[in-house]
Phi, psi and omega in degrees: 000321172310292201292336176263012150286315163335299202302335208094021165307146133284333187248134145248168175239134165100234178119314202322335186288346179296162182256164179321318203264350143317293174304277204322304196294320175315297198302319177291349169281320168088025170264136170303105173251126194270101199265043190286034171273284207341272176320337182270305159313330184268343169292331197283340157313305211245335163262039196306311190303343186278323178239047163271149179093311184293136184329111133145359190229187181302182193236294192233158188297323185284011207264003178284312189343322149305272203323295155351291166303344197279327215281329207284314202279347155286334161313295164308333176265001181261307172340276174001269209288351171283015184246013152304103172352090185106005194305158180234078178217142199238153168258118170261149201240322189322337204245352205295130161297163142188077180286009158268342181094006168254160185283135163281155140247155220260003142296342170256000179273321204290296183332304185320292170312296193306311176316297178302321145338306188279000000 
């Protein structure tokens, strides 16, 4: 995150491996970090059974298990970055699965965020 703040990114993607002073340095820079694996990883959690199998997804439900393990540590890192001064972080929707064909509503996206924050 340092070196493409340097570079002048405006956007990172991802982020969770960063330290406090990496945020910081975004946030005092006004560069935007899109932390959506997160958010993404917890839809693809509660619909697993929907993408084991098809090209481009898992083969089998166990293979979610990493992903899983992954959420706890995201949590924790968005907890981080809302005590940054300034944060610049946005929810990108772009990447969202929804292989049932429903629409989010932004009461579950909130619900979602606030869960992770607090």
């Amino acid at each position: 995150m340092r070196a493409a703040t340097a570079a002048g990114c405006t956007e990172i993607e991802h982020g969770v491996v960063a330290t406090d002073a990496e945020l910081k340095l975004t946030a005092g820079k006004g560069t935007y970090l899109d932390q959506q694996a997160g958010l993404v990883w917890e839809n693809f959690l509660r619909n697993k059974e929907k993408f084991v199998g098809p090209p481009g997804y898992l083969a089998t439900l166990e293979g979610f298990a990493s992903m899983e393990a992954l959420i706890p540590i995201y949590h924790e890192f968005m907890k981080r970055a809302y005590k940054i001064p300034n944060p610049n972080i946005v929810l990108d929707l772009t990447r969202w699965p929804a292989p049932t064909g429903a629409t989010l509503r932004s009461s579950s996206i909130a619900c979602t965020v606030r869960a992770w924050i607090l």
